[in-house]
C-alpha positions in Angstrom: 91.7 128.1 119.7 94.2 127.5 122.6 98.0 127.9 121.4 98.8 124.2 122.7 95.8 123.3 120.5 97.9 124.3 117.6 99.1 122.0 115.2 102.8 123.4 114.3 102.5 122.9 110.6 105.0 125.6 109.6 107.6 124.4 112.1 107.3 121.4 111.8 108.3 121.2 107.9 110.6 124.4 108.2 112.5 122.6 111.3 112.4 119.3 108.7 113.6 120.9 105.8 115.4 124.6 106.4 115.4 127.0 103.9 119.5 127.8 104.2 119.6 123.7 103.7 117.4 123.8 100.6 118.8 126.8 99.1 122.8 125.2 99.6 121.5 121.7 98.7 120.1 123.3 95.4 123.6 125.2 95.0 125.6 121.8 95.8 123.3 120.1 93.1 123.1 122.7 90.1 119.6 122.7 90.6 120.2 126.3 90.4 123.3 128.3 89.9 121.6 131.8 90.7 118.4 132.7 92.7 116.7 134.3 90.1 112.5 134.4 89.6 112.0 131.2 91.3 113.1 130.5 94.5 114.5 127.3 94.7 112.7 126.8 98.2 109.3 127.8 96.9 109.7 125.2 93.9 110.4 122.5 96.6 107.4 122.8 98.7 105.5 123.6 95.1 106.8 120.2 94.1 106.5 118.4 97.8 103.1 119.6 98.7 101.5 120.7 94.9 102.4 117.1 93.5 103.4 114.9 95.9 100.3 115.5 98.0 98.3 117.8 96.3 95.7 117.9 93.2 98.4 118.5 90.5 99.0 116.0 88.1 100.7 118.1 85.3 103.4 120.5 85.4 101.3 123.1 84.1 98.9 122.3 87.8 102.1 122.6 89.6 103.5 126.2 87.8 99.9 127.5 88.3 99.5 126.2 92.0 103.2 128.1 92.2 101.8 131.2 90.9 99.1 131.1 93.2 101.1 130.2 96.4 103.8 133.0 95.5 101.8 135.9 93.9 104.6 135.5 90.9 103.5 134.7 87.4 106.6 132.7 85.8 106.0 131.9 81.7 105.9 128.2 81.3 109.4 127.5 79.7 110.5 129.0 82.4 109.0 127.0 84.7 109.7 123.9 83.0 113.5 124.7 82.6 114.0 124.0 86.3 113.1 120.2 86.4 116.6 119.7 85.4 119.0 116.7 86.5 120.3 118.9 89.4 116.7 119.5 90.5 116.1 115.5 90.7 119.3 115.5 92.2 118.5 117.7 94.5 115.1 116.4 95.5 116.9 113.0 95.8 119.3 114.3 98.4 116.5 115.4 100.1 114.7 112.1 99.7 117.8 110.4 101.2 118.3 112.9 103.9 114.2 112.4 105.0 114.3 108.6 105.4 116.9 109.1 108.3 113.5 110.7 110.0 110.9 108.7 109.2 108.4 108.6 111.9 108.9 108.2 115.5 110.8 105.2 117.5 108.5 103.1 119.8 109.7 99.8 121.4 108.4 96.6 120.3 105.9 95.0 122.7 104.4 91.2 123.4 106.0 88.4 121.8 108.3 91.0 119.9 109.7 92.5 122.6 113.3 90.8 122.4 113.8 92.4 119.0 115.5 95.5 118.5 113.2 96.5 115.5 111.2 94.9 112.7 112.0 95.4 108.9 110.4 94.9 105.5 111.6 94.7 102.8 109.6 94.8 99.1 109.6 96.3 95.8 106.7 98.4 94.3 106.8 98.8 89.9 106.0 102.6 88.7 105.0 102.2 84.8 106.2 105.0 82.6 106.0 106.6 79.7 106.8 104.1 76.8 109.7 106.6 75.4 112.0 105.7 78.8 112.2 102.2 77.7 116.1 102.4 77.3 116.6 104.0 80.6 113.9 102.1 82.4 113.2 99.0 80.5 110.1 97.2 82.3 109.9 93.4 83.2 109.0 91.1 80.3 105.9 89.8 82.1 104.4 93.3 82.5 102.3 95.1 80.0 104.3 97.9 80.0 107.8 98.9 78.1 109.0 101.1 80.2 109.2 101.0 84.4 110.9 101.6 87.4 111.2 99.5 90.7 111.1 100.8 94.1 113.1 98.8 96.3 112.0 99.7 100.0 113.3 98.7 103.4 110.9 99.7 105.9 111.3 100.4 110.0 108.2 99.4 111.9 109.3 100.5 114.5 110.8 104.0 113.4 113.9 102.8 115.2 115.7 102.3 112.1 115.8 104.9 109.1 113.9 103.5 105.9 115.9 103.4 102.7 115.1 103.4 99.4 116.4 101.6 95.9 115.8 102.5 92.5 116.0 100.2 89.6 114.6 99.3 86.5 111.4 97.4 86.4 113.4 94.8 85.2 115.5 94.4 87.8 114.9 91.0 90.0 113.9 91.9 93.6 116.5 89.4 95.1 120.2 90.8 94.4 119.1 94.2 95.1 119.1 93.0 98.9 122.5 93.1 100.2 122.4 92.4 104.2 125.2 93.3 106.6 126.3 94.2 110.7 123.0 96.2 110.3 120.5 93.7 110.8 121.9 92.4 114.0 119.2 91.9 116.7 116.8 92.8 114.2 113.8 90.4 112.5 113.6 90.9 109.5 110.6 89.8 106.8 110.2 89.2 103.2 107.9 87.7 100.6 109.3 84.7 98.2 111.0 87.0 95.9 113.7 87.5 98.3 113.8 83.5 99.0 117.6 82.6 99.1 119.4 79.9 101.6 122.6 82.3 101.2 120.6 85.4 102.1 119.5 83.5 105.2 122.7 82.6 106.3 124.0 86.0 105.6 121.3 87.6 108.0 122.1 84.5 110.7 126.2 85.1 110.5 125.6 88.7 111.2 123.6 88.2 114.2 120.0 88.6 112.7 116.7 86.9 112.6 114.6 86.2 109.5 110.9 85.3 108.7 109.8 83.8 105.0 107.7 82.0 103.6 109.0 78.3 102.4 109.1 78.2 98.6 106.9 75.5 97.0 109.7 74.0 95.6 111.9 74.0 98.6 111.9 70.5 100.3 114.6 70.4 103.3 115.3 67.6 105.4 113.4 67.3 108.7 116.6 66.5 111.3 114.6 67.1 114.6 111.2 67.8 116.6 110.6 70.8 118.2 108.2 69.2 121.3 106.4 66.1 121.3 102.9 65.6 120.7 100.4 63.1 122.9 99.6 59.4 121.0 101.5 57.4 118.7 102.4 60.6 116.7 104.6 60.3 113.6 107.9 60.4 113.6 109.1 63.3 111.0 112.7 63.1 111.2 114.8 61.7 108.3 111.7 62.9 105.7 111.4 66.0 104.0 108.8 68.6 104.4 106.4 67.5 101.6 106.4 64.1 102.2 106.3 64.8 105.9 102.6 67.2 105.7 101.1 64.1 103.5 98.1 63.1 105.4 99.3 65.0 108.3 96.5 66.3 110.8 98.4 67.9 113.4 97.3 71.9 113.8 100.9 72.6 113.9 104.3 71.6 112.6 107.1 72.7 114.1 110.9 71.0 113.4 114.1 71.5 112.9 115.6 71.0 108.7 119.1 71.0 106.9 119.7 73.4 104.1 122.3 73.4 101.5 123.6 76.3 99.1 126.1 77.5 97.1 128.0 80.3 98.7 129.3 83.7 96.6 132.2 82.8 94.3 135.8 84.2 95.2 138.7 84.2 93.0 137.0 82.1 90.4 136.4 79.5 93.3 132.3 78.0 94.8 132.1 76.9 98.2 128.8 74.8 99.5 127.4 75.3 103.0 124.9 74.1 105.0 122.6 76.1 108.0 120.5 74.6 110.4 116.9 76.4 109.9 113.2 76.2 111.7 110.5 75.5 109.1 107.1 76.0 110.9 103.7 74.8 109.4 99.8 76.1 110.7 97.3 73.9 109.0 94.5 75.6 107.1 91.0 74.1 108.6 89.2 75.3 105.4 91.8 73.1 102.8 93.7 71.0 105.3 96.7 72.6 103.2 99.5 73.9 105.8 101.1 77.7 105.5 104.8 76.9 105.8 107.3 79.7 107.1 111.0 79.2 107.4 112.9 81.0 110.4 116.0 80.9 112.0 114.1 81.9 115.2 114.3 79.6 118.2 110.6 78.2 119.4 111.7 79.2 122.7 112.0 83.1 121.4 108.7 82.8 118.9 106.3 79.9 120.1 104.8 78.1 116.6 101.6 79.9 117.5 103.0 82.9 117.1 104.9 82.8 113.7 102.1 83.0 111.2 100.5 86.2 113.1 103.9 87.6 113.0 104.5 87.0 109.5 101.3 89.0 109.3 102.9 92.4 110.1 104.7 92.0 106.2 101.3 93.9 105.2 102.7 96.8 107.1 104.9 97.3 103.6 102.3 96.6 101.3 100.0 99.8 102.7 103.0 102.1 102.7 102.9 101.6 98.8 99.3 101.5 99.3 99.6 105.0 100.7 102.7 105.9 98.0 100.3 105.3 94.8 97.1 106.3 96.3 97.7 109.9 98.0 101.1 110.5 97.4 100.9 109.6 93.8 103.9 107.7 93.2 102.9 106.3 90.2 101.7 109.0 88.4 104.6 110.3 85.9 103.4 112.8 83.8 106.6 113.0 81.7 108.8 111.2 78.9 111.8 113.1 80.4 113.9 111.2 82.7 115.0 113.8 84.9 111.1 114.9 85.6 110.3 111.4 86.6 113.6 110.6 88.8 112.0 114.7 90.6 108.5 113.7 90.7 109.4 110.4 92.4 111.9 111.8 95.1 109.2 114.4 95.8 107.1 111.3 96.2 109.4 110.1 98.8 110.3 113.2 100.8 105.9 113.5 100.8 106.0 110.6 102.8 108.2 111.9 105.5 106.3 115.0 105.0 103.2 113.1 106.3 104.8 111.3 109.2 106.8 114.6 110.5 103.1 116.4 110.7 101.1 113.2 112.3 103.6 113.1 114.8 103.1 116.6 115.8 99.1 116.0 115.6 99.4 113.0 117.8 101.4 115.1 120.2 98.5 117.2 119.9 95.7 114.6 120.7 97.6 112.6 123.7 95.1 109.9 124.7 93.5 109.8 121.0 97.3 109.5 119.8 96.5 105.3 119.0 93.7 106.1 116.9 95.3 107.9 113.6 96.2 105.1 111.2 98.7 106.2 108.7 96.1 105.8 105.7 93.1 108.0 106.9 96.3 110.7 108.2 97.2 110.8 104.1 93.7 111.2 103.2 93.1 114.3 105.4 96.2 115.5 104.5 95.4 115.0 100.8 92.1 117.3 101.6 94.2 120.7 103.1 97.2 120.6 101.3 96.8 123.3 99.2 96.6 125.3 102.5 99.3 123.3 103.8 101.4 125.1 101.0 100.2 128.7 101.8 101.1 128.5 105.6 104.8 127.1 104.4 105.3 129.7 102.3 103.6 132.6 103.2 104.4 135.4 106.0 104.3 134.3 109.5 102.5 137.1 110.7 99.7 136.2 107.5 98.8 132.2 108.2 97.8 132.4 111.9 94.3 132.5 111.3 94.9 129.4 108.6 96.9 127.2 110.9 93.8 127.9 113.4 91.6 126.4 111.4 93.6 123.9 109.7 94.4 122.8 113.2 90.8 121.9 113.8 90.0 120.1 110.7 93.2 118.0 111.3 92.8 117.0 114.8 89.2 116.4 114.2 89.3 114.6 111.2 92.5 112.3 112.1 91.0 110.2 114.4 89.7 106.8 113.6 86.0 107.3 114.9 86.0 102.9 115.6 88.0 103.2 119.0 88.3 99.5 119.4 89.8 99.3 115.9 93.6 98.5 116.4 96.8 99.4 114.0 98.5 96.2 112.5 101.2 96.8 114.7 99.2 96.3 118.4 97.1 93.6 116.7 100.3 91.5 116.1 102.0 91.9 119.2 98.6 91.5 121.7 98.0 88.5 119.3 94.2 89.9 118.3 95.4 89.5 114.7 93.0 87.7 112.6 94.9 85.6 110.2 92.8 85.7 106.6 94.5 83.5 104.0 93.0 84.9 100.5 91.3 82.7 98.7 91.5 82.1 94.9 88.9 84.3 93.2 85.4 82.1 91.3 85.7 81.5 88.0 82.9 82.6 86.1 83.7 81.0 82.6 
């Protein structure tokens, strides 16, 4: 196989993560205080690529895929004695230090183009062992005691790092979000656990843009029409927005609507403000019910049309967990310690950055074919080989050449979408092929 046929696993991860900066990152943590049987460098990519990606569930799959990898037995106290709160320390660090590099930057095309990036923003719940219910208590509508909450703010584009929030499972999605100069020039998308007038004026004052849902409950003021519309249409302004869809036929509503909120106290003092805000509505041929979004986006910037395929790319979050739980195994915990969970799910993390540094270097490798590796099917194949993905990172250089040949060839074979006229959420969205699928309420069967 041609060397530019390669796919540089090895340097790729060894370029992501040295071994000097692993070894003083597990110094600066007290994940280890002296390089002893186990290499703290060895564990990582055990952890990373065993656990993260790999067919270990347990600890005692992870110490015996270590063994393997290293040609070091290591008794099992041992072993266990290293997932210690400096080594979830350190894995967070790591964690922290990966989101700065997830995936690579592309500029937004089509109606998105005036944007400087895209972000989502969602929470994913991790159930745990029931005997972490003090540290992790879990929400009083789920089943179980004891969970955790990822809080996720995701870069479609790549231009932005991703960043990551945990809480307990308790925690409500909405004050988690704090907004500031960050979001300038940026759109950014949410589902209705984030819905907040003050958050929408925080992301307006600092010179963002914003795309929700409306809230069922939420019933603005119409105060103007954006465009007219042929006939004796209705006249809208003055109602608000239920009373204004009642009996309504038009395919589209698009106007103009006052909001009112209590700002964030200071010095024991509340202040009220209001916002002008866009509230756009496509109407549902199948119910005649309309989809409401609310946006501080101009129609001139995002044409009506446009709004509800745009609000489609928020499923671009939902299969990042998708990937998170179902080959990176995110929400498998194995422990009732906290400190092995708070490892396991940084390791989780850093997996995923894993996954995007080596599907960058294989799309670099497949240049016109590039378009046609969807994240998902990527984590499946990479799922398959990593146990071999371990043994090229840690063994000799000299010893994995004939390994990285053939890994090479699965990979770059097995990577690519065989449907070439499939397209990525992304390109659907901004070449408007996107086809909008409300979900429909499941038969009941009673």
């Amino acid at each position: 196989m041609a060397q530019s046929q390669l796919v540089p696993v090895r340097e790729t991860l060894h370029n992501l993560f040295p071994a000097e900066f692993l070894i003083a990152l597990a110094k600066a943590t007290a994940a280890v205080k002296r390089v002893r049987k186990v290499s703290p460098v060895d564990l990582f990519w055990t952890v990373v690529l065993g656990f993260g990606v790999g067919r270990q569930r347990t600890l005692a799959g992870l110490r015996r895929a270590y063994e393997k990898t290293t040609g070091q037995t290591i008794e099992e106290s041992s072993f266990y004695d290293r997932f210690t709160p400096g080594f979830a320390k350190m894995l967070k660090q790591a964690a922290l230090r990966a989101l700065e590099h997830v995936g690579a930057a592309r500029a937004l095309q089509g109606h998105l183009v005036g944007f400087r990036d895209v972000l989502l923003t969602d929470s994913t719940v991790v159930r745990l062992h029931d005997l972490l219910k003090t540290a992790y208590p879990g929400s009083r509508t789920n089943h179980s005691q004891s969970a955790l909450k990822a809080h996720w703010i995701m870069s479609v584009t790549g231009a932005g790092k991703h960043s990551v929030r945990i809480t307990p499972g308790r925690r409500h999605d909405g004050p988690v979000l704090q907004v500031g100069k960050w979001v300038a020039g940026k759109l950014f998308m949410f589902d209705l656990g984030y819905f907040r007038y003050q958050l929408f004026d925080c992301i307006a004052r600092n010179n963002g843009y914003f795309l929700s849902r409306l809230k069922a409950n939420a019933n603005p003021v119409i105060v103007a029409q954006n465009g007219t519309h042929r006939g004796r249409a209705r006249n809208l302004v003055g109602k608000r927005i239920g009373q204004a869809i009642e009996g309504l036929e038009r395919e589209t509503i698009d106007v103009m609507v006052q909001v009112e909120f209590k700002r964030r106290s200071y010095a024991g003092r509340t202040s009220h403000g209001t916002r002008l805000l866009r509230v756009v509505g496509m109407r549902d041929d199948r119910t005649g019910e309309y989809h409401l979004y609310i946006t501080n986006i101009a129609p001139e910037r995002l044409p009506a049309q446009d709004v509800q395929t745009t609000y489609a790319l928020r499923w671009q979050i939902e299969l990042l967990f998708k990937e998170l739980k179902r080959h990176y195994h995110l929400e498998e915990m194995p422990s009732s310690k906290a400190e092995v969970v708070e490892a396991l799910l940084h390791a989780a993390i850093v997996t995923l950055v894993v996954s995007r540094a080596l599907l960058e270097a294989v799309r670099k490798r497949l240049g016109a074919l590039a378009d046609r590796t969807p994240a998902l099917r990527w984590a499946a194949v990479l799922e398959s080989v990593s146990a071999d993905l371990l043994a090229i990172v840690l063994g000799p250089a000299r010893q994995v050449h004939e390994l990285v040949v053939r890994i090479s060839r699965t990979i770059l074979h097995e990577a690519v979408d065989p449907n070439a006229s499939r397209l990525h959420l992304l390109e659907a969205v901004e070449t408007g092929k996107h086809a909008y699928r409300v979900r429909l309420p499941r038969p009941n069967h009673a």
